[in-house]
ZAMARGU-4260 file (C-alpha; in steps of 0.2 Angstrom, whole numbers, plus 5000, padded with zeros to 4 digits):
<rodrens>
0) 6651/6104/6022 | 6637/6110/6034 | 6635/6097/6047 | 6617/6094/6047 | 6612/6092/6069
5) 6607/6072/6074 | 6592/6072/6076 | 6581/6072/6091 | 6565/6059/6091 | 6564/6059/6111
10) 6546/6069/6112 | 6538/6055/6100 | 6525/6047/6108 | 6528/6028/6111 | 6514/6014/6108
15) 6508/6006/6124 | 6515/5988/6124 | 6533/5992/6112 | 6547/5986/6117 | 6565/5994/6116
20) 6565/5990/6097 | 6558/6007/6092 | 6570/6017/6103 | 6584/6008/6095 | 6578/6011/6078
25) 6576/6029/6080 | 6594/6029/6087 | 6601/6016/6073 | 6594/6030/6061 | 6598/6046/6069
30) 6618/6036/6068 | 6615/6031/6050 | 6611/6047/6046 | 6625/6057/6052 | 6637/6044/6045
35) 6628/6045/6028 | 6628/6063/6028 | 6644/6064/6034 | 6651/6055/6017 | 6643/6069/6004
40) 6656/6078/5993 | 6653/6097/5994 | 6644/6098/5978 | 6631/6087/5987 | 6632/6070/5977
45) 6641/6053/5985 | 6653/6041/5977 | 6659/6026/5987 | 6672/6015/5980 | 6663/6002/5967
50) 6673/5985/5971 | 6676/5972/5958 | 6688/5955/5956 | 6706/5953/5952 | 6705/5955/5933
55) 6704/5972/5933 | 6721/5975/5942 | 6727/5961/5928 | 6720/5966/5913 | 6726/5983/5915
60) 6743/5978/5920 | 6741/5967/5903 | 6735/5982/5893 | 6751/5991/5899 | 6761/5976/5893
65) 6752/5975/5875 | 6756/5994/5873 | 6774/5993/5878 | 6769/6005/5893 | 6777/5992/5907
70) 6787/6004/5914 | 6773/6013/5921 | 6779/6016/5938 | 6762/6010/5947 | 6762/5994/5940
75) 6773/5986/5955 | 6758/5989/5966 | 6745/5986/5955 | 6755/5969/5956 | 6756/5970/5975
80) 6737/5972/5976 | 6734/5956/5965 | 6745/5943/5972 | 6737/5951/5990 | 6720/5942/5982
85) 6727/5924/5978 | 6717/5910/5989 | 6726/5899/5997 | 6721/5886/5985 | 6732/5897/5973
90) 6719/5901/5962 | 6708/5918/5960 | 6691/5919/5963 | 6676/5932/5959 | 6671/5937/5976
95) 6675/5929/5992 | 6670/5915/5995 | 6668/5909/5976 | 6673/5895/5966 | 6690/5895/5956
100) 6689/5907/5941 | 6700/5900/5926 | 6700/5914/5916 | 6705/5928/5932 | 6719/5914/5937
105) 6726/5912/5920 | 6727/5930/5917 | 6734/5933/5936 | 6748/5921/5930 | 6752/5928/5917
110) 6754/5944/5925 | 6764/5938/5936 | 6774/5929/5924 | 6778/5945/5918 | 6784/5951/5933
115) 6796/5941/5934 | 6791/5927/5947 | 6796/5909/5941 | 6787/5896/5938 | 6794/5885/5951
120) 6790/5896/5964 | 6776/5888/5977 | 6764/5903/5974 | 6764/5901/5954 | 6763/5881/5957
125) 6748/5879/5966 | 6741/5893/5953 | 6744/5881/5938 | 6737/5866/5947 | 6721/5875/5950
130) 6722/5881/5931 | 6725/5862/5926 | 6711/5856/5939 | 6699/5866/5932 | 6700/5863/5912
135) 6717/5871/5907 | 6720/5887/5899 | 6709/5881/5886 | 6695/5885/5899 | 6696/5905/5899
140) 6683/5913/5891 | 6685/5924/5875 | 6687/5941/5882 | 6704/5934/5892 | 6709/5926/5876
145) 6710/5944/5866 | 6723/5950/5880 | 6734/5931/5878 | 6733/5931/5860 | 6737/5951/5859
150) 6752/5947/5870 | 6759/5932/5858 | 6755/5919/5872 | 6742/5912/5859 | 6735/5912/5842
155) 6721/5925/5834 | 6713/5909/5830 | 6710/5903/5846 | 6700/5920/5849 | 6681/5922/5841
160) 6680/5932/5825 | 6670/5945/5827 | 6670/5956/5809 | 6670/5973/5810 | 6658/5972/5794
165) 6644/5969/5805 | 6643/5987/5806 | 6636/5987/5788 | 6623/5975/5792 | 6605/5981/5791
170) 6593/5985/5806 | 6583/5973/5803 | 6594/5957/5802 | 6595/5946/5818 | 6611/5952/5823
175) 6613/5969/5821 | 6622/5981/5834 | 6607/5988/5839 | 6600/5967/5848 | 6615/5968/5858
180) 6618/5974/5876 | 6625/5991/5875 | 6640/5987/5885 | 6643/5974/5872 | 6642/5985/5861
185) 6655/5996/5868 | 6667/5982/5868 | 6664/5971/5852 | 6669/5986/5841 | 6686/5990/5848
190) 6687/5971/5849 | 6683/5969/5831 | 6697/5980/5828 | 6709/5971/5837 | 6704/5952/5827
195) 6703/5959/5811 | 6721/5968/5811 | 6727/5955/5825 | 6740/5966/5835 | 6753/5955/5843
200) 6766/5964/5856 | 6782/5949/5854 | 6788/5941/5871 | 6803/5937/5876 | 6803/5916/5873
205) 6804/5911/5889 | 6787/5917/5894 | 6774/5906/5890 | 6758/5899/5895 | 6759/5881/5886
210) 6760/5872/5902 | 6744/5879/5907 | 6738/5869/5894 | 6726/5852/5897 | 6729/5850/5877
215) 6739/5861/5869 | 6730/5860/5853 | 6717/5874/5858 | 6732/5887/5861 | 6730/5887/5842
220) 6710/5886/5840 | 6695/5888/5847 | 6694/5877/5862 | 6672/5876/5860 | 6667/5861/5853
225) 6655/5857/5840 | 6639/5847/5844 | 6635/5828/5843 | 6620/5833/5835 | 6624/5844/5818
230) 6609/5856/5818 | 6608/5867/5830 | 6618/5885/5835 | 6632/5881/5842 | 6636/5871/5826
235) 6632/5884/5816 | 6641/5899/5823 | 6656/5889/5827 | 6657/5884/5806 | 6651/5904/5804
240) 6666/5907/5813 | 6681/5896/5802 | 6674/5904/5787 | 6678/5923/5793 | 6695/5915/5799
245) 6698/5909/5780 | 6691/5926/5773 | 6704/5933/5785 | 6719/5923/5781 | 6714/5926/5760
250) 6712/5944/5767 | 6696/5939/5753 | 6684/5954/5763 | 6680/5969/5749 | 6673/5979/5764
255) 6686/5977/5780 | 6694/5993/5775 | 6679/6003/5774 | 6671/5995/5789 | 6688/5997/5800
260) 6686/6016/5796 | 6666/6013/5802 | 6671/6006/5819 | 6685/6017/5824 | 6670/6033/5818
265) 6660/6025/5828 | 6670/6023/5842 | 6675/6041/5842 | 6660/6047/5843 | 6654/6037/5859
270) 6671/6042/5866 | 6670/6060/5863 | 6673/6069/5880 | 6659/6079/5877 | 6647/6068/5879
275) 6656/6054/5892 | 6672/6048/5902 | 6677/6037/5892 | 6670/6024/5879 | 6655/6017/5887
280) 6661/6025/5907 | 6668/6006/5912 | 6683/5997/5911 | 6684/5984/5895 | 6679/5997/5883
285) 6690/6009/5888 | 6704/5997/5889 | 6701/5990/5871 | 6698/6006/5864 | 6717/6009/5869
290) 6723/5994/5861 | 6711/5995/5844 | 6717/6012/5841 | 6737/6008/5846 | 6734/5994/5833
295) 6726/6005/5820 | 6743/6017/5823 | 6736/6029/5835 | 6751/6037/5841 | 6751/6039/5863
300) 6753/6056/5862 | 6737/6059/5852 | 6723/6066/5860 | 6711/6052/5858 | 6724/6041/5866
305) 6729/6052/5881 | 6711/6058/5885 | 6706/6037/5884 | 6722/6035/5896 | 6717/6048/5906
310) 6698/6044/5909 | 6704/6023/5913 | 6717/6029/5925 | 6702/6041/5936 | 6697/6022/5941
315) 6715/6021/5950 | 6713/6021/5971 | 6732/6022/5977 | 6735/6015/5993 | 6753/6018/6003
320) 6757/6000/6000 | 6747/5994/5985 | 6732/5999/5971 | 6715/5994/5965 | 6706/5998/5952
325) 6688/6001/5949 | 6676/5994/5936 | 6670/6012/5933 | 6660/6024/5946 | 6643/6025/5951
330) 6639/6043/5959 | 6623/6045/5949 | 6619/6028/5957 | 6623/6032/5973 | 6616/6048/5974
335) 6601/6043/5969 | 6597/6030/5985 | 6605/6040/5996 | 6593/6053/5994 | 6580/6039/5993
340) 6586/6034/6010 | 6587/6051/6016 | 6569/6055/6011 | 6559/6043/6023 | 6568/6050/6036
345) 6559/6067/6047 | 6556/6083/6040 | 6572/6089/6049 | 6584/6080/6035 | 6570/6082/6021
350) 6569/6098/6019 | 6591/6100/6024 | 6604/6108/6013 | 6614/6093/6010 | 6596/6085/6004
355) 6594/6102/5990 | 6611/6100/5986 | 6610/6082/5981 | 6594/6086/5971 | 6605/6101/5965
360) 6616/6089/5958 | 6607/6076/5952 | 6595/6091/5942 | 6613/6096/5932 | 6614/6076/5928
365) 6599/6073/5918 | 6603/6066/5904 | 6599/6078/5887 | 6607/6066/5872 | 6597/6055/5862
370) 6610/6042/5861 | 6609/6023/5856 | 6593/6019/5863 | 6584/6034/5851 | 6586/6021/5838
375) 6573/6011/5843 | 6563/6023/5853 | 6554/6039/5847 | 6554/6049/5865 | 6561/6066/5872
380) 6579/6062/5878 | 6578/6060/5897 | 6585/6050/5911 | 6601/6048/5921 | 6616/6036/5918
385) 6627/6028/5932 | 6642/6036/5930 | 6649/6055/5932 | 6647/6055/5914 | 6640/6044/5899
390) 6626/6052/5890 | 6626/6039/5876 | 6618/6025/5890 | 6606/6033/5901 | 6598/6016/5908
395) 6582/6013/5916 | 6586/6009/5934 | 6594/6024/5938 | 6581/6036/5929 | 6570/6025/5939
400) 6578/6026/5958 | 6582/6046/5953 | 6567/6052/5948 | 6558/6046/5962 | 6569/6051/5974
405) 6569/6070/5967 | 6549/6068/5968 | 6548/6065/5985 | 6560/6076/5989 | 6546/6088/5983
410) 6552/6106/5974 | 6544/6113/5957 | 6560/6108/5947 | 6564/6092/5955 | 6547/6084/5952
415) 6546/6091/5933 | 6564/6081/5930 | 6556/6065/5937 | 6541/6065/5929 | 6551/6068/5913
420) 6561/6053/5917 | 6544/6045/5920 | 6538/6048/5901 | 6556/6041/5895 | 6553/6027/5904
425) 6535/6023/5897 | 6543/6024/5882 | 6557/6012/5886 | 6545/5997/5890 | 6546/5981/5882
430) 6533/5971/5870 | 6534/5958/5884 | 6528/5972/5898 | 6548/5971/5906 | 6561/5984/5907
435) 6579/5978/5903 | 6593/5992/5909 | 6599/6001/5893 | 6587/5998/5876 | 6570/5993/5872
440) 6573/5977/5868 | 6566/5958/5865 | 6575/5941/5873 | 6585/5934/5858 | 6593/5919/5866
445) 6601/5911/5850 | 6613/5928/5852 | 6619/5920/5868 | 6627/5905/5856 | 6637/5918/5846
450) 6656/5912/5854 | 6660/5929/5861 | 6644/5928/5870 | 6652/5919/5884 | 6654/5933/5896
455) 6634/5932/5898 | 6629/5946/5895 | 6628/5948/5877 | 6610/5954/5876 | 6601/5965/5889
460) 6582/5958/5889 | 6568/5963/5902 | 6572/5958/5920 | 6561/5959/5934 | 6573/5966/5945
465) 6570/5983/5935 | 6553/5980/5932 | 6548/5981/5949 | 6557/5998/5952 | 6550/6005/5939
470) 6534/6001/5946 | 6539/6008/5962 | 6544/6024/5951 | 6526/6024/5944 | 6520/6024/5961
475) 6525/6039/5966 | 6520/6046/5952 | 6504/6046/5954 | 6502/6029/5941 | 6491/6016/5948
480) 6488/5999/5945 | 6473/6001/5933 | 6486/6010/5922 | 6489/5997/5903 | 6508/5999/5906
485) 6507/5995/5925 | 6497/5978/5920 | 6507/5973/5906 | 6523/5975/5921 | 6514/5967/5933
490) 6509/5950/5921 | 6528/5951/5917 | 6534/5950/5935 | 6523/5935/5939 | 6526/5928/5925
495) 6545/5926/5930 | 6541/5922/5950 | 6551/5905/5954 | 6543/5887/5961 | 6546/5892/5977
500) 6539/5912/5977 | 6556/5921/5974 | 6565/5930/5959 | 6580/5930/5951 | 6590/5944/5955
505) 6598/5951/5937 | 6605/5966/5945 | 6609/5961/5962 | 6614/5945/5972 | 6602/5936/5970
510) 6584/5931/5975 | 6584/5941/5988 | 6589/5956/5980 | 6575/5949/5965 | 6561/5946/5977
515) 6563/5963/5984 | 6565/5972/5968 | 6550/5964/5962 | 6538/5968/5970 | 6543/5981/5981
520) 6533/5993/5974 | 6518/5983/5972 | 6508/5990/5988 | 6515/6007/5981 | 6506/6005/5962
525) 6488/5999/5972 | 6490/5979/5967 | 6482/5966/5980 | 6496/5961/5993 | 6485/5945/5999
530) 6486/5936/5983 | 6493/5919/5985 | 6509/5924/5973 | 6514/5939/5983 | 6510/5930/6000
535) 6522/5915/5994 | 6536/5929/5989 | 6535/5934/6006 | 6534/5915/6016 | 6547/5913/6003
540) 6559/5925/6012 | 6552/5919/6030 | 6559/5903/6025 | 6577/5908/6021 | 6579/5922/6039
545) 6592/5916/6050 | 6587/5914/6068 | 6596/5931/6072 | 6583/5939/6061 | 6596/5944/6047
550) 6596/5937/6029 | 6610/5933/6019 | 6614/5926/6001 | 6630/5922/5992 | 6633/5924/5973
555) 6634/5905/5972 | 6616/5903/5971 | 6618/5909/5954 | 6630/5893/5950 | 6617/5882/5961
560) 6600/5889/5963 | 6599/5877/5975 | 6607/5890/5987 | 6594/5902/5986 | 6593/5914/5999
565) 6608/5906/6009 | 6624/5914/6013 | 6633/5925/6025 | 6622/5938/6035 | 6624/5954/6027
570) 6618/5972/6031 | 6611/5977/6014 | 6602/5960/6012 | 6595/5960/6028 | 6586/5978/6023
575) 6580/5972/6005 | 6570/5958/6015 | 6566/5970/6030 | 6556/5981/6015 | 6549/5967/6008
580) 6541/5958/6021 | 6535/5977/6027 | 6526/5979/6009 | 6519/5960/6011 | 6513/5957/6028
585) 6513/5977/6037 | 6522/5983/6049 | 6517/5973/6064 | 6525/5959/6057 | 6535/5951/6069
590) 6549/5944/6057 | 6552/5961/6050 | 6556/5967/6069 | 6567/5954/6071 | 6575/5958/6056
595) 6576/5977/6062 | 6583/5971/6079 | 6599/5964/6070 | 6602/5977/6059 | 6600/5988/6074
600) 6611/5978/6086 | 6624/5975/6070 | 6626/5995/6067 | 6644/6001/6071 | 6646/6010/6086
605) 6659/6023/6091 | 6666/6010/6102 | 6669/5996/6085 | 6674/6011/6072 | 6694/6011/6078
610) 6694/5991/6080 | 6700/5986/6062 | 6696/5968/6066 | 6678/5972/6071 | 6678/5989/6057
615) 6689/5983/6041 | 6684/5996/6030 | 6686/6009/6042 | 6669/6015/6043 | 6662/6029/6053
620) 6652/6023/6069 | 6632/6022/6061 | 6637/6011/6048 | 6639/5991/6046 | 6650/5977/6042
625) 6651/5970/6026 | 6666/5963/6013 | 6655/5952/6004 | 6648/5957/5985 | 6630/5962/5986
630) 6631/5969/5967 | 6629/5959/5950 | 6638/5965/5934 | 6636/5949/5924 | 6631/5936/5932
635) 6643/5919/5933 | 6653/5930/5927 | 6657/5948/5936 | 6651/5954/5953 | 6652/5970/5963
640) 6653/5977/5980 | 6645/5993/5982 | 6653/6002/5997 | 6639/6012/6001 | 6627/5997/6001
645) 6629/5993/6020 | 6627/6009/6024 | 6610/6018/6017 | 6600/6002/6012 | 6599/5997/6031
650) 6596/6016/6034 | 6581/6014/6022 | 6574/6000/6030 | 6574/6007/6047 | 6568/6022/6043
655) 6552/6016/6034 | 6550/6003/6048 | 6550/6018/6060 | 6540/6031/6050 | 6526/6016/6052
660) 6525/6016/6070
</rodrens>
């Protein structure tokens, strides 16, 4: 790779009466620069490691299991890598710092059972009393429970039934595929499969799960209860749900074979290699995929099957000692804010190679399929997705964060692509003026009391988190605030602002993330930054700065929103707030330079980079610190820990502080 020179800002004119704070910015991002640039693949797009929890080094190793694969060599440190993540407590959380997880310690047991550790071992003991403290195995939710009951360790009927008939239901009924979340989509289908044919790999009888139980009678049936009160969801879908289970015992459905055949079409063609790496790009899918089709008789040695093993096994990092697994990539994703980033830097890394060749890249990934989201949308397919691949699910907030970034990055074809993405956009907005991520869609809470909705994230409804990034898209587009679709977004966003001035964060943790995301953009589209709701936003965030000048949040604020804004300082969060408080108060504003001094005094130096105690990850010198998960898959649920968040989110901030001064 060319090595682009650091930078020099040393004949800059300084203003009378600044202190050393602007000479350390400039150096902070001359550093972060380098160490950005220093991390792009040759092609010219970046791909850090995308972090997730324990359950996805134990469902694989319980896919390998339900497909008689256990001798795949790699599993003994897969298995090294999860019991490495058991608390002392002996349970396993989400992210650290978390509260116990039922569902990822009840399947980490099991893994473990299956490994051969006994259950009289201390490790596996203070596992089952977290289990037991925390409602039994009854308490995992219904995504574990297909793996448990696919292994023998409990019945079918103490899984959801979800028909695969529903594919034969029309458009416009409540719950047709289409009013789901895409990734829900990607994995009720194969999951469908696997409860209407019920595949169960036998176990040798000594391992069991029973004494995991708090009562033993929902090893053998749904452990959700029915309500006091006889009318309402819940009631409904649970009775909804013992009538498919007697359908399915009487094997009484004229449509199952037909609409098996449906789903596994269906799958194929979302699957196809053509058009995406693997069914949906992400982890459940493609792991269900692989047990649907071994249930339907899909040999291993077919195509479908090795081409799905190969694209889940791509997600494998192998270490010397142990291995992790990924959720899925996100080089679109990370591309597209690292050329953000690099963009509000000077000229000198503007207009460099490495800058064209990311552009370069990011131009060969538009997106070209009109994939699910065509059938609800009449629009020119456009866009980016998140992963290498995945041309059925381009989503909104990467074709928002790419096709700004190409704009201001200037060049005839760069800004015809983002003003394409633009027009897809547009025609992605909600009736309620929101954005969601994947469809154009409508909030349709009674899906959420479907029993296999408890992973939730069963629908993908507006969120003002991508609402206000797409404003910021607009922006740069030349859109302004007069425009009908920019007001309608507007009226959305404020419509969701908390008591106390924050947002909800859907795709990030939390109301930092929210707050920023909402109305980061706003200066940018032309609206009135002294209205008393934006003003509160940003006093909000004054309120919840640390004394050091940094920010922090912990995903535990989405369990008790009492915690907003409170957590361990981290780079990334310190910078959304940093932007903020720029877009609200200016530049002069006194808490934005403190915040600016920490991230500048936090950055790693040459000196910190060898010092694992000080450096765990191992980062280059310009980077910073930070192990905890910044990123939101579902939340309560599934968090992530983008690796390249510490690194060109705070070069963002300091860079756009700089170019102000």
């Amino acid at each position: 790779m060319t090595r682009l020179a650091s930078p020099t800002h040393e004949s800059r004119p300084q203003k009378r009466g600044k202190d050393d704070t602007l000479d350390a910015a400039r150096a902070a991002v001359d550093r972060a620069t380098v160490a950005l640039l220093s991390l792009q693949n040759p092609d010219g797009h970046w791909c850090a490691e995308l972090e997730g929890d324990s359950i996805l080094n134990s469902e694989y190793t319980l896919m390998k299991w339900i497909l008689r694969q256990e001798d795949d060599p790699r599993l003994p440190k897969i298995m090294v890598y999860l019991r490495r993540l058991q608390r002392p407590d002996g349970a396993w959380g989400q992210y650290p710092g978390s509260g116990v997880d039922v569902s990822a310690t009840v399947k980490a047991y099991a893994c473990l059972l299956l490994d051969g550790d006994d259950p009289g071992e201390p490790r596996m003991q203070r596992a089952a009393e977290a289990i037991h403290a925390h409602g039994g195995a009854e308490a995992c939710n219904s995504f574990s429970n297909f793996y448990l009951a696919a292994l023998g360790l409990i019945d079918w009927d103490a899984v959801p039934a979800i028909p695969p008939e529903m594919i034969y239901l029309p458009r416009w009924f409540y719950f047709h595929l289409d009013k789901v979340s895409a990734w829900t989509r990607t994995m009720i289908l194969p999951l469908a499969i696997c409860t209407a044919l019920r595949p169960v790999r036998a176990l040798p009888a000594h391992i069991s799960l029973d004494h995991l139980f708090n009562d033993l009678r929902y090893k053998k049936t749904l452990s959700k209860k029915f309500d006091s009160f006889p009318l309402t969801w819940n009631n409904f879908f649970l009775a909804v749900d013992r009538v498919l289970k007697i359908v399915q015992r009487a094997e009484a459905s004229p449509l199952r074979r037909s609409a098996l055949k449906q789903a596994e079409q269906w799958i194929l063609d979302r699957a196809s290699a053509e058009y995406t790496e693997g069914l949906g790009a992400i982890f459940p899918p493609m792991v269900y995929l692989q047990i649907a089709f071994d249930a339907l008789g899909y040999e291993r040695s077919h195509p479908v099957m090795q081409q799905a093993e190969r694209d889940l096994d791509d997600f494998i990092i192998e270490e010397d000692d142990h291995i992790r697994i990924q959720p899925c990539f996100s080089p679109v994703w990370d591309t597209g804010i690292a050329l953000y980033a690099l963009t509000e830097c000077d000229k000198t890394i503007a207009n460099s190679p490495e800058v064209r060749r990311a552009c370069d890249w990011l131009l060969a990934k538009e997106n070209r399929l009109a994939g699910d989201w065509a059938r609800t949308v009449d629009a020119e397919p456009a866009g980016w997705y998140f992963e290498y691949r995945n041309e059925w699910y381009p989503d909104v907030d990467d074709t928002a964060m790419v096709a700004m970034a190409l704009h201001r990055s200037g060049g005839q074809a760069n800004r015809a692509a983002g003003k394409r993405g633009v027009q897809w956009i547009l025609a992605m907005q909600n009736d309620d003026g929101g954005w969601a991520a994947f469809d154009k869609t409508r909030d349709r809470p009674i899906l959420e009391k479907v029993p296999f909705a408890d992973h939730n994230a069963m629908q993908d409804p507006s969120c003002p988190d991508i609402t206000g990034r797409v404003l910021e898209c607009l922006a740069w587009h030349g859109i302004r605030a007069d425009n009908p679709a920019v007001q309608r977004a507007v009226s959305y966003i404020r419509s969701k602002q908390e008591p106390e001035g924050c947002w909800f964060g859907r795709w990030g943790v939390n109301y930092i993330y929210g707050t920023w995301q909402s109305i980061g953009g706003m200066r940018h589209i032309g609206v009135d930054m002294t209205q008393p709701w934006i003003q509160r936003a940003g006093h909000w965030l004054k309120s919840v700065q640390k004394p050091d000048g940094s920010f922090g949040e912990s995903a535990n604020s989405y369990e008790d929103p009492s915690l907003k804004g409170i957590g361990p300082s981290t780079a990334s969060q310190t910078a959304w707030a940093a932007m903020t408080l720029q877009v609200v108060f200016g530049p002069e504003d006194p808490d934005l330079a403190r915040a600016i001094r920490w991230l500048c005094a936090t950055q790693l130096s040459a000196a910190d980079a060898p010092n694992r105690s000080l450096n765990p990850d191992g980062d280059t010198p310009g980077s910073w610190v930070e192990t905890e998960f910044t990123g939101t898959g579902f939340p309560r649920v599934f968090y992530l820990r983008y690796h390249l968040y510490r690194l060109y989110f705070p070069l963002m901030a300091i860079a756009r502080w700089v170019k102000t001064q």
